[in-house]
Structure formats: C-alpha cells, structure tokens
C-alpha positions as CSV (number, residue, x, y, z in Angstrom):
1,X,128.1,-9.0,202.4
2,X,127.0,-5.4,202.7
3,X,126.3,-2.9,205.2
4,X,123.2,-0.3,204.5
5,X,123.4,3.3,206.7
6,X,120.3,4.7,206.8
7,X,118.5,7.5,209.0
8,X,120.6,11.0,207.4
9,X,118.8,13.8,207.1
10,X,118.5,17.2,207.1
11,X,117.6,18.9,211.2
12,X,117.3,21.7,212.6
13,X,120.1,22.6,215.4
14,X,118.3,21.1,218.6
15,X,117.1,18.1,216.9
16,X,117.4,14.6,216.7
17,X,118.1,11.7,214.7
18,X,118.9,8.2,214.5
19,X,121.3,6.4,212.4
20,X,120.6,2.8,211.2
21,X,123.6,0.5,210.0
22,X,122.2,-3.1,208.8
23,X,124.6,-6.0,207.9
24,X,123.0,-8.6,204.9
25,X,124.8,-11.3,203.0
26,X,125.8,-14.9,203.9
27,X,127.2,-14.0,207.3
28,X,128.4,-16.3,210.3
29,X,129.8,-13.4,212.8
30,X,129.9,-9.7,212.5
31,X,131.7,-7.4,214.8
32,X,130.4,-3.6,214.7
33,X,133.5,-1.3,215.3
34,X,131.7,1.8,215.3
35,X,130.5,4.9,213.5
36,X,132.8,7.2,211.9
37,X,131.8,10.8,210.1
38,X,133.5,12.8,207.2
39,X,132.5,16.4,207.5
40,X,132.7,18.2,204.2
41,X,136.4,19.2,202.7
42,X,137.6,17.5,206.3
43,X,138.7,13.7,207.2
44,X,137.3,10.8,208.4
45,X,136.8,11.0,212.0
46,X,135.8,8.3,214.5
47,X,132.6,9.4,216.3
48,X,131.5,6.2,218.3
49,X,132.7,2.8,218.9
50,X,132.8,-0.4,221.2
51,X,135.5,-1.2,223.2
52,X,137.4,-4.9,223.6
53,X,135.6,-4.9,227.3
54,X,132.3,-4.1,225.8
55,X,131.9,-0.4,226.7
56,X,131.3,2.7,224.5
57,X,133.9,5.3,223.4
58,X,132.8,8.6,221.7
59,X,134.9,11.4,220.7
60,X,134.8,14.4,222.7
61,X,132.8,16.5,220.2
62,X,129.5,14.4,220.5
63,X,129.5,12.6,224.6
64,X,127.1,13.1,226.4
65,X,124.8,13.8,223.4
66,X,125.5,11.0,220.6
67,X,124.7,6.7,221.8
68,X,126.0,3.7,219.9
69,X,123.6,0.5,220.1
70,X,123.7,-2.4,218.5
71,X,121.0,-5.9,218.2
72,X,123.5,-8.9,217.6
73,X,120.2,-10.6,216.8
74,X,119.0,-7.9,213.7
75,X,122.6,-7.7,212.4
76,X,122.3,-3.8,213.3
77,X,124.1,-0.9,214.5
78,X,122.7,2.6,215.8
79,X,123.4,5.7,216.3
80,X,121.2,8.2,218.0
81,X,122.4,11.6,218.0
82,X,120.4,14.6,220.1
83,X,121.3,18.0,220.7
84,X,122.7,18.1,216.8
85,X,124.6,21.5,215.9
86,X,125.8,23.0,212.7
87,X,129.4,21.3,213.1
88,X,127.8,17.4,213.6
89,X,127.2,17.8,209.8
90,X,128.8,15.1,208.0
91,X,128.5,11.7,205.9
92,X,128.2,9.3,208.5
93,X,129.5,5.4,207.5
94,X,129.2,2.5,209.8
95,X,132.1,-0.2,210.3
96,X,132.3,-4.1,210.6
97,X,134.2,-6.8,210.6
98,X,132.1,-9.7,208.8
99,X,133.1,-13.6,209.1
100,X,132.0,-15.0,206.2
101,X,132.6,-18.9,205.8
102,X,136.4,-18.7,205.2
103,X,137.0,-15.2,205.4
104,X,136.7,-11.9,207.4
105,X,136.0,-8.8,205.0
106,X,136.7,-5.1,206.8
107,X,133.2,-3.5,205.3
108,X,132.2,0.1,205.2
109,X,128.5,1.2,204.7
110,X,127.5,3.7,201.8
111,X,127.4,6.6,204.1
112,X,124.3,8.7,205.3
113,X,124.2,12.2,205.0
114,X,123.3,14.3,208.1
115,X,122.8,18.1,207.2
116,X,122.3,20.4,210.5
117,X,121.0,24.0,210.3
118,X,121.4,26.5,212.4
C-alpha cells in the first residue's frame, strides 16, 4: 500500500492550491490522520488533521486559510490551501493508517513540494 501527494507547486503569495493524497494497494480500511509540512532546514510540523469526534484541527499558522477534506469512497485526502505566503513553503506529506488484511501499516506519502513567492 502506498500513498501518492500530488498538487505542489510553485504560487505566487495570494494564491492558491490544492493538495491531493490518494491511498492504492490491497486495502480494507484506511484512516487519514492528516497533513503534515517540513519547511526547508526546519521540522516536521503538523498543519491539518481530523479529530477522534470527526472535526478538523489546523495549526495556528494556516486557520482560517488552509481546509482538510477527505472522500472515504476515492481513498483520498485534500488539502486546499488559499491566501499562501512566503512562510507556507514546505514539502507537504500526507498520513494514514492502512488495514490491510492482517495488518495496519503507519504510511507516509512521498511529499509535494509547495514553493510560495513573494
């Protein structure tokens, strides 16, 4: 099992984009924990996740302008970020917890890279 990121890019400060994280494999259940973001020289940071009641968390630095998504039935997780600035440039890496048959894996997508300019 694998997770893809997609969607990085390089925008201007102001702009948009949106993040795509897509499970494959032989997969029975999949819980999306979130997005996380390494900006360069810095640490991994969480940016979005779900909560165990179903709601959204989002570090300070992006509410308000950053929304986590998810189709249960596309084995996908989103991310659509607006208002970016110089400081929301990062890699960006999605997180899951995948059931396989007989096992549950703790997967990390590739990364995407998202490069704003000011």
């Amino acid at each position: 099992v694998q997770l893809q990121a997609s969607g990085g890019g390089l925008v201007q400060a102001g702009g948009s984009l949106r993040l795509s994280c897509a499970a494959s494999g032989s997969i029975f259940s999949i819980n999306f924990m979130g997005w996380y973001r390494q900006p360069p020289g810095k640490q991994r940071e969480l940016v979005a996740s779900f909560t165990s009641g179903g709601g959204t968390h989002y570090a300070d630095s992006v509410k308000g302008r950053f929304t986590i998504s998810r189709d249960n039935a596309k084995n996908t997780l989103y991310l659509v970020m607006a208002s970016l600035v110089p400081e929301d440039t990062a890699v960006y890496y999605c997180n899951a917890f995948i059931r396989q048959r007989s096992r549950i894996d703790d997967v990390w997508g590739q990364g995407t890279l998202v490069t704003v300019s000011s």
